[in-house]
N, C-alpha and C positions, 0 to 999 in steps of 0.2 A: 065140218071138215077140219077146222084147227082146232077143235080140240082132239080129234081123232089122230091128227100129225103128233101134235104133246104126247098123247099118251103110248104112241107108236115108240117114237123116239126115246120115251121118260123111259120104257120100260128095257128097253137096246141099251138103256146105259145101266142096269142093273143088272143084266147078264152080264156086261163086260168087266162092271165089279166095281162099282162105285162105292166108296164105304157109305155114304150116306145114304145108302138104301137100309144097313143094318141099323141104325141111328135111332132113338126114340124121337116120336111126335113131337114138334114142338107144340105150342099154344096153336091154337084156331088161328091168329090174325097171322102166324109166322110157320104154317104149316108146311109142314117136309113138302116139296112139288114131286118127290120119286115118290112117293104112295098113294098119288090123288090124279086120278086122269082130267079130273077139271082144273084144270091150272093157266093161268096165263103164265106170261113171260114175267109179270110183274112179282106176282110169288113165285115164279123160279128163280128171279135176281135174290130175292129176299134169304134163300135157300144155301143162294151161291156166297154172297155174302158175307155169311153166316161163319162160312170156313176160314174168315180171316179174323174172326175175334179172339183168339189166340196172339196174332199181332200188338192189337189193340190195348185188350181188356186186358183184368188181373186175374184171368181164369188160373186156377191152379198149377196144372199144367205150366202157362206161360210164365206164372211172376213163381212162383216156387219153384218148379225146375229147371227153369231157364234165366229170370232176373236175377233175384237172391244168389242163387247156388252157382251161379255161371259170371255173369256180365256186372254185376254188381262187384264182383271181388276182380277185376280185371279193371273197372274204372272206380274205384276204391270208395264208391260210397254208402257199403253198410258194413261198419265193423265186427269183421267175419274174423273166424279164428284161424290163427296161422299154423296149424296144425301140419299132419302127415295129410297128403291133398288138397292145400291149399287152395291149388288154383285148378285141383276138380276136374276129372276127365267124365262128363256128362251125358257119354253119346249114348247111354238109357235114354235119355229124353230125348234126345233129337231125333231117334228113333220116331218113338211117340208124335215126334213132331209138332212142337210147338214152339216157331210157326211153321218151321221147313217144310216137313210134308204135306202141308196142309196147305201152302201154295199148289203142288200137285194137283191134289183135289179141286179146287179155285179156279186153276186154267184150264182141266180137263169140264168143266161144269159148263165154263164160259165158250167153251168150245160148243157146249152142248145147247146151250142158247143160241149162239149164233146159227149154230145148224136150223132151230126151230125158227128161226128170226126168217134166214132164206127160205122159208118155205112157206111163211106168209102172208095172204091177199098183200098186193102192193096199197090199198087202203089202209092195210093197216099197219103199218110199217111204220110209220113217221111217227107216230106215237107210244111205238113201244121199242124205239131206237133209244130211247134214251137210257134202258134196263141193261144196253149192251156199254153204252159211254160208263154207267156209275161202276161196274165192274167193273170194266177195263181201269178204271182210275183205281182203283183200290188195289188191283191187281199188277202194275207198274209201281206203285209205291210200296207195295209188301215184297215184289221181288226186288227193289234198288234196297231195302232193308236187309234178303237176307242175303244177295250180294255182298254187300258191306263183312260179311264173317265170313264165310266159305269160298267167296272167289264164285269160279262158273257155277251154272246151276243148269240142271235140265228146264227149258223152257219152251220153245216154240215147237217141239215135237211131242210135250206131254199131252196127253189124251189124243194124240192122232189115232188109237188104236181103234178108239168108238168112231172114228169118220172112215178108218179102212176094214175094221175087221180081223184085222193082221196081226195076228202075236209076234210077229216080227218087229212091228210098232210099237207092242209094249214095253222096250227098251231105249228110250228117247238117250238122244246123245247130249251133251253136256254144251253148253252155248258159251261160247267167249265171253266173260263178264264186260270187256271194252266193247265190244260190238250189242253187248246187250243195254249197258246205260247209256250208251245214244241212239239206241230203241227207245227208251224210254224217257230221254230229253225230250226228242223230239213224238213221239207220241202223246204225252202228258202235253205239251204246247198244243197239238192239233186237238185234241178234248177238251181243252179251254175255251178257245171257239167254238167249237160243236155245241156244246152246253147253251151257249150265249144264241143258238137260232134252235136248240130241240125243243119239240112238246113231248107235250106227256099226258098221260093217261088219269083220271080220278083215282084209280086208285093208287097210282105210283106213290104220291104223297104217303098213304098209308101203309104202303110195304116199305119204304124206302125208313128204314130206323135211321138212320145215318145223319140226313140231312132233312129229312119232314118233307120230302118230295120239294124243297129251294133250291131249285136251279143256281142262284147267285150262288148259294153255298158251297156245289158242286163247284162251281169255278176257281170260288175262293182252296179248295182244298187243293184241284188239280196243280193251280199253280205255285200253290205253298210247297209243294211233294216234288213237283222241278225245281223250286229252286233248292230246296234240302236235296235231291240228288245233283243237281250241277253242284254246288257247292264242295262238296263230296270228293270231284273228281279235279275240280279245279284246283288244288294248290301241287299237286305231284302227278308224275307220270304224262304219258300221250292224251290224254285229252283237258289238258288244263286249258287250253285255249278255247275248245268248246265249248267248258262249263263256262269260262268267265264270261264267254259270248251270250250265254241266258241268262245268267247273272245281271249283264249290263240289259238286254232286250228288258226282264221283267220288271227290274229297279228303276229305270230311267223313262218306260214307256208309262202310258197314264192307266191310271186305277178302274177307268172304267173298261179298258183292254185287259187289263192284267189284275184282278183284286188278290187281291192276298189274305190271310188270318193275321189282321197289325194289330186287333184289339181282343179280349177277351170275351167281350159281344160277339166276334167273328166267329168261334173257336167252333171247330165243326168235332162233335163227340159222338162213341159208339152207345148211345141211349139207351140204361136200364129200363129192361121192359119188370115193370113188380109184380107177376104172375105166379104163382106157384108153379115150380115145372121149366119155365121158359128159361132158354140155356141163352137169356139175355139177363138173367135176373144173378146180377154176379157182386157178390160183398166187396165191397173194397178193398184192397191191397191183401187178397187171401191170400195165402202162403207163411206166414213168420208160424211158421210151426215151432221149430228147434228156437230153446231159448238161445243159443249163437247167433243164429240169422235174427234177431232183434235188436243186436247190440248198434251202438250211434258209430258213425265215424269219425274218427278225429280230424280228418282234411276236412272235413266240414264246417267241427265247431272251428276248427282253428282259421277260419275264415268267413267266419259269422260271428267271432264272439273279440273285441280286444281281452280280455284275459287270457283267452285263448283254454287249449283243454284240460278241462278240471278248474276252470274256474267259474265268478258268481256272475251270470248275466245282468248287465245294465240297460236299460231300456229305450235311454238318452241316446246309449251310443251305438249297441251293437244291434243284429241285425236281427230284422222282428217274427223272420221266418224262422229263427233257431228254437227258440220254445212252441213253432207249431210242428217242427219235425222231431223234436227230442223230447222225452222226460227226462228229469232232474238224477240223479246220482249222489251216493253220499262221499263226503270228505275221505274217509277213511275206510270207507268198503264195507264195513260192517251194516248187516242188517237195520235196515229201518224201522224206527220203531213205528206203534200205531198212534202216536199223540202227535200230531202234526201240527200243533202252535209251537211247540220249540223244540232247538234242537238241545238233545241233551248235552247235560254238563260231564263230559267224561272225568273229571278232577274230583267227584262229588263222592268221599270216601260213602261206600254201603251201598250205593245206590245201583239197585236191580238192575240196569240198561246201562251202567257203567261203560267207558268205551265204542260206543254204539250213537248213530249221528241220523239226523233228519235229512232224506234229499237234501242239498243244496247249490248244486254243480251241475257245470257240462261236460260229462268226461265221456269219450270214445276209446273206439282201438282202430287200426289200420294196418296194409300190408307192411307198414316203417315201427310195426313194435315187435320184438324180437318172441320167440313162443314160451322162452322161460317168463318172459316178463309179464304176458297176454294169460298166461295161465297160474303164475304165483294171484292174480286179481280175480281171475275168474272162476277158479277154485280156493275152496268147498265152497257148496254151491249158495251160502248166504253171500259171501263176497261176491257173489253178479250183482249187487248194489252198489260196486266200485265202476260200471260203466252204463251212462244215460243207455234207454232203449229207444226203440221205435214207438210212439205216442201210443197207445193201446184200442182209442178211441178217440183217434184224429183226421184229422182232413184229408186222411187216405184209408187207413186201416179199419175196417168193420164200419165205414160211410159208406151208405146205401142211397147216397147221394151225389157221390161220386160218379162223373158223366164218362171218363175213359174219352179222354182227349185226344185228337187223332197228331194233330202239330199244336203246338201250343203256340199263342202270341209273341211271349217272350222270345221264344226261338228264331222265331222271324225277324223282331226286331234284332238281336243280338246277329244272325245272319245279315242283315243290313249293317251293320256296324263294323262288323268285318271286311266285307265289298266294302265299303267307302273306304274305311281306314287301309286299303290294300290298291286302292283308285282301280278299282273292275267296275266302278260305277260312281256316277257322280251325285254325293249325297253328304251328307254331315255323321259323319262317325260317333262324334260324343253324344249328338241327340236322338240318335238311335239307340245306342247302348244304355240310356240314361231311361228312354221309355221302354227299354226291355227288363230294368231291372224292377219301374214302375208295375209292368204287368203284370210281372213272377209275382212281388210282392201283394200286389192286390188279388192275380188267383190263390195265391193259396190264402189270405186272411177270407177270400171271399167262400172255400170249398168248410172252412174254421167253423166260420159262423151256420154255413149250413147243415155240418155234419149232420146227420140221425141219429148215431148216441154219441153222448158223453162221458168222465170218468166217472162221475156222480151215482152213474148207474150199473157200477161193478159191485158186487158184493164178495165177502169170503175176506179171509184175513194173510191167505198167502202170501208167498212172496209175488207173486204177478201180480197180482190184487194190490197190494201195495204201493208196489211198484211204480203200477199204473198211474194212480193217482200222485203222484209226484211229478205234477206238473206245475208249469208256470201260464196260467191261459192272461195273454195278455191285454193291457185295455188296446183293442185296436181303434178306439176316438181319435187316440193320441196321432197316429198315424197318418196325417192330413197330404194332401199331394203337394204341399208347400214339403212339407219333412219328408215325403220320400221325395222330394226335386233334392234336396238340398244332402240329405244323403248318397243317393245317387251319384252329386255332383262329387263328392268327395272322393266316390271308388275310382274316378276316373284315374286322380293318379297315387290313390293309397290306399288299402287295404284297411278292415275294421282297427285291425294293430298299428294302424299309422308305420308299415311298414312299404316298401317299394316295390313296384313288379319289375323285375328283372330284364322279363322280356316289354316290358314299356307297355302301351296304350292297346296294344295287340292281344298282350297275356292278362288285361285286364279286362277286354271283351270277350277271348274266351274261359276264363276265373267264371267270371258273371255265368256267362251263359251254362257253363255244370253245376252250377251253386242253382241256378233255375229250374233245374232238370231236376234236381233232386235224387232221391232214389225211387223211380219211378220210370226213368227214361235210360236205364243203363248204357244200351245199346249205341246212341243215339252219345252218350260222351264216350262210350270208348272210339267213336268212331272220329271226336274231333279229338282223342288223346294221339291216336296212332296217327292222323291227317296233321296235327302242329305241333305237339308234343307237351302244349299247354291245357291245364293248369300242371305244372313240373311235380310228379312224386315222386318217393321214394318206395321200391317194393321189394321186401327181402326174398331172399331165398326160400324153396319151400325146406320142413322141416327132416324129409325125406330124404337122403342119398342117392338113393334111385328112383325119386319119381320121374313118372313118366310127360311131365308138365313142370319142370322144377321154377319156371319163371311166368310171369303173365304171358298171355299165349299171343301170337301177333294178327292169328287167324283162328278159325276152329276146323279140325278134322269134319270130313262127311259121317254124317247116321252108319252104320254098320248094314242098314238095309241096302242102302245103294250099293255098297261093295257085295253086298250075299245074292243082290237080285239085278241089278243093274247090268246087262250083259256089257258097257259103253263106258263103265267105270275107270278100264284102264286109260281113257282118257284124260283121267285127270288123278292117278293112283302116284304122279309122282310131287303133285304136293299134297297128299295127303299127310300134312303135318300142321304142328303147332304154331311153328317157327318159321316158316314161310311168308316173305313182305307182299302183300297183295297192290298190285300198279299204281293208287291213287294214296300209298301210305309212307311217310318217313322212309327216305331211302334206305338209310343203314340199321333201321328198326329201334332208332335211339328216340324213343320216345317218352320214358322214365328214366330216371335215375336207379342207380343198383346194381347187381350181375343180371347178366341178359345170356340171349342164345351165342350159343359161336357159332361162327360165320351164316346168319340166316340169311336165305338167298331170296332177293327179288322174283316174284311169280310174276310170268305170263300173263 
């Protein structure tokens, strides 16, 4: 009888037009549940799932169309060129949907479980309740994500069409973002506890890629994912009180009620599956196609390196993550030669390579370098040796070991560091911020050492090839937690330049915490650029007269689908704009320095 309900139901949801019915097979242990009428709930979580690793992961899609090209150049950490479209009208991809519409799919699925859930022996229920909590948590945490850009979003009506039938349902109406994140406060609190008394099934563990079927894990993520969405809503707009009310509940109550992700042991990741085929089997940081989208950012080095950008990294002083996210650059932009024990002597009357320099630099670009000047360096194309890149074979990029971290350690602790120093909660500010930058530090020397390849293993004489291999891999022995205490202790109130934060103890837990993030987590800083307005940059103008985006954008327009199919659209058609301040964001949108929007209006 229940497998006969599954396969009743699996197939009512492939008439009404699930994409994942047209989808290729995954692997045997991760197989589609729309193609196989034996299926429990356990592989139709796995299924469901599935549609959020676009979120997560560095599927194509996600970090190519949407980090790089999109969110990356709006919180200014990969040195993009400041070109005609600078700051990129993308809705090709949002289309696509990565992650937007792909929530869609996620809620209408989990819908679809639930339906199979009520129809159940009441025996067996209590053990496969738990297939409906790990969705729901993934599923409140990727909508307070794509909240964070767009404002409302259709949500508690998507997939009602497979529980009525009704193409009248197949146009869900657009939900109140404020009414929606305290759905999601308070839901993500009640799955915390749920967790903490559900069983589960043998085989949950092995569908559950996520968490290895760890309950504790689950908990640990639910409550990591409310405090990043309270956090969120807490410093502006109507529900600042609410957030900082979870804020203080999860901070101040004790860890076996409320765990967290506080260490790197914690860190709960979307697990390569190394299948041939499986659409878990995902390379590291894919997307730097375009040699542009490679380039270093200057807000980077220039807050990782005291020489700051374009100059020779010291290992004493400056910061030990800079040579694991950059290669080297030369002095003078000219082509690198191939003899890499010295740099040559340009004074050397005759000599072949005359003028021409070995790496030896950290040099970027960023939205604060003007297009004559980002393009006198970047053209002809041997001069791209005038800006460090993205490592080529680093502790992100083509590592097949890379776990696709859902909240990172660091984050948390740097979200503690903030509550304290803000008194939403009562805790030590410096010792939080001090073990957030501990964490950053030791994940990425720790993703370093495990990478899958290295430069060593490039061949060819290009310029990428090259390139690549102008790096600085450093001794990470050196690195003891005595010397990251003690450099830590110094960021607290100066910067690798022995320079000052402006905005004091505040702008240097949020400095820290986007220097943590890297470029991997765009999203996630522009959301604390536009929420405080720190770390402070500069972003020029785009190079265009009439672009359609001439400044960083405050929000993102909806996918062009919603407007073409959405009958519910004009809902929300009159902020469909760039320039629009969304409720929990810098009131007057002054969140950078530079020309900005005129008069961009507070949203709803």
């Amino acid at each position: 009888m229940r497998k006969f309900i599954i396969s009743t139901l699996m197939s009512l949801s492939c008439i009404i037009a699930f994409n994942s019915c047209s989808e290729d097979l995954f692997d045997e242990k991760y197989a589609d549940p729309s193609k196989t009428s034996d299926v429990g709930l356990d592989k139709l979580m796995t299924g469901t799932l599935l549609k959020s690793k676009d979120w997560v992961m560095s599927t194509y899609g996600r970090f190519f169309g949407w980090e790089i090209q999109n969110l990356c150049k709006q919180a200014n950490t990969i040195g993009f060129t400041p070109d005609n479209g600078t700051y990129y009208n993308i809705e090709g991809y949002t289309d696509g949907l990565p992650p937007y519409g792909n929530l869609a799919q996620l809620i209408a699925e989990y819908k679809l479980m639930r339906s199979i859930y009520n129809l159940l022996p009441e025996a067996d229920k209590k053990e496969n309740e738990v297939c409906l909590l790990a969705v729901e948590t993934i599923m409140y945490g990727m909508a307070a994500y794509i909240m964070s850009g767009f404002g409302d979003i259709p949500f508690d009506e998507v997939g009602k069409v497979t529980e009525t039938g009704s193409v009248a349902d197949a146009h869900p109406h657009y939900q109140d973002d404020k009414e929606l994140f305290k759905k999601i406060l308070d839901r993500l609190g009640e799955l915390n506890i749920a967790f903490k008394d559900a069983q589960k099934s043998a085989s949950f563990g092995v569908q559950d890629f996520i968490c290895n079927g760890d309950l504790s894990a689950w908990r640990r993520l639910a409550n990591s994912l409310r405090l990043r969405a309270a956090l969120l809503v807490s410093t502006n707009g109507p529900l600042t009180s609410e957030g900082q009310k979870v804020i203080k509940e999860i901070l101040e109550g004790d860890r076996n009620t409320y765990p967290l992700i506080e260490t790197n042991e914690d860190q709960v990741c979307y697990k390569q599956v190394k299948i041939s085929g499986s659409e878990l089997d995902i390379n590291g940081g894919s997307g730097f196609d375009w040699v542009n989208l490679k380039t270093a950012s200057t807000e980077i080095i220039n807050r990782m390196q005291k020489a700051g950008d374009g100059g020779v990294w010291n290992p004493d002083i400056d910061d030990p993550r800079l040579p694991i996210f950059f290669c080297l650059a030369t002095k003078n932009g000219e082509f690198p030669v191939n003899n890499t024990s010295e740099e040559v002597d340009s004074t050397a009357t005759g000599h072949p390579e005359k003028g021409k320099a070995m790496p030896t630099v950290f040099r970027g670009a960023s939205a604060n370098m003007s297009y004559s000047t980002f393009w006198k360096y970047f053209t002809p194309s041997d001069n791209r040796a005038y800006f460090s890149r993205i490592r080529e074979y680093g502790f992100f990029r083509n590592n097949r070991n890379w776990d696709n971290p859902v909240v990172t350690a660091a984050e948390i602790q740097f979200i503690k560091a903030e509550a304290y120093k803000k008194g939403w909660a009562s805790g030590d500010a410096k010792q939080a911020f001090k073990e957030g930058i501990k964490q950053s530090i030791k994940f990425y020397m720790n993703y370093h050492k495990e990478r899958s390849h290295t430069e060593a293993e490039i061949t060819g004489n290009d310029r990428a090839s090259n390139h690549a291999r102008a790096v600085i891999d450093p001794n990470l022995d050196r690195y003891t937690d005595a010397w990251i205490d003690a450099f830590a202790e110094a960021r607290w109130t100066k910067r690798v330049d022995e320079s000052s934060y402006a905005g004091g103890e505040l702008e240097a837990i949020l400095e820290q915490k986007w220097l943590s993030f890297g470029y991997e987590y765009a999203g996630e800083q522009w959301n604390d650029l536009r929420r405080t307005g720190y770390p402070r940059m500069y972003y020029q103008r785009d190079n265009d007269p009439a672009a359609e985006i001439p400044y960083p954008r405050n929000r993102h327009k909806y996918p062009g689908s919603d407007r073409d199919y959405n009958m519910n659209f004009t809902q929300v058609v009159g902020n469909d704009n760039y320039s629009g301040i969304l409720f929990w964001a810098i009131p007057d949108g002054n969140w950078h320095d530079g020309p900005k929007w005129d008069n961009p209006q507070k949203q709803d």
